[in-house]
Each structure stands twice: as structure tokens, then as C-alpha cells.
N, C-alpha and C positions, 0 to 999 in steps of 0.2 A: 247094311247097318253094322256100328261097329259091335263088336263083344268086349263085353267088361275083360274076359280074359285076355284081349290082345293089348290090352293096356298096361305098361312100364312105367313106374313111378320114377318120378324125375332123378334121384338116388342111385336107382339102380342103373336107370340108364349112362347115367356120367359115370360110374363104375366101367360100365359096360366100353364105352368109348375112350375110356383112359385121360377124360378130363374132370376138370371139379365143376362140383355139382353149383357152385355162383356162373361159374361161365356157363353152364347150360341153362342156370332159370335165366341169365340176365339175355341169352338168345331168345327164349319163350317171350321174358318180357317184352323185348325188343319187335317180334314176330318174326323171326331171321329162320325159324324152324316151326315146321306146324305143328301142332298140339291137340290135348284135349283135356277140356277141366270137368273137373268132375265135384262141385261142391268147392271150398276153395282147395285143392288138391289139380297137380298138372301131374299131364301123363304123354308120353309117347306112343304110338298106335306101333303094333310088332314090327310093321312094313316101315316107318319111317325111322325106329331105329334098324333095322339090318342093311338100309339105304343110307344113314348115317356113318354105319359101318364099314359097309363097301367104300365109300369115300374117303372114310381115316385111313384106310389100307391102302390107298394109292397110292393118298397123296399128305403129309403131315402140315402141307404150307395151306388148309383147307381153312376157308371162310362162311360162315353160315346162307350168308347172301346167292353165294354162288351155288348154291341146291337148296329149294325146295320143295316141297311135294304138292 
């Protein structure tokens, strides 16, 4: 089960990946990345952004499609 605490508000996480925070809801929106909402509030689980992350670090030409969880 998840924990409220593994969960990353959409803000912070596009901070976190060094893109803006439209291109990361409009991937949620889309479902190009998994999520979790919580009331209307989306969230990333800790595991799918530090696998987010791993990915920006490879590779900068990254598309949502091509990972996800």
C-alpha cells in the first residue's frame, strides 16, 4: 500500500525533473506517466519520480511514452 508520505506533489516534482509543471500535468493528463490523485490533487509515488529521474539523466531526448511504471 502506498504512504501518503511517498507521495510528490505535481510542483514539486517538475521542479525536481527540471521541466514545467504544464508539461508534467498535461503527461498525467494524457496517462504518459502513472500517478496518484488524492481528492482533486495529483501526485507522483517516490519510485516513479526517482525512475523519472534516472531517465532525465540519460537521456534529454526522453518521451513519457517510452517509460512507464
Amino acid at each position: 500500500m502506498l504512504d501518503i508520505k511517498d507521495l510528490i506533489p505535481l510542483k514539486l516534482a517538475s521542479k525536481e525533473l527540471g521541466i514545467s509543471y504544464k508539461t508534467l500535468y498535461s503527461w498525467v493528463k494524457n496517462n504518459e506517466v502513472s500517478y496518484t490523485k488524492v481528492g482533486n490533487r495529483y501526485y507522483l509515488s517516490s519510485e516513479q519520480l526517482n525512475s523519472l529521474v534516472f531517465v532525465f539523466t540519460k537521456s534529454r531526448n526522453y518521451t513519457p511514452k517510452e517509460f512507464i511504471i
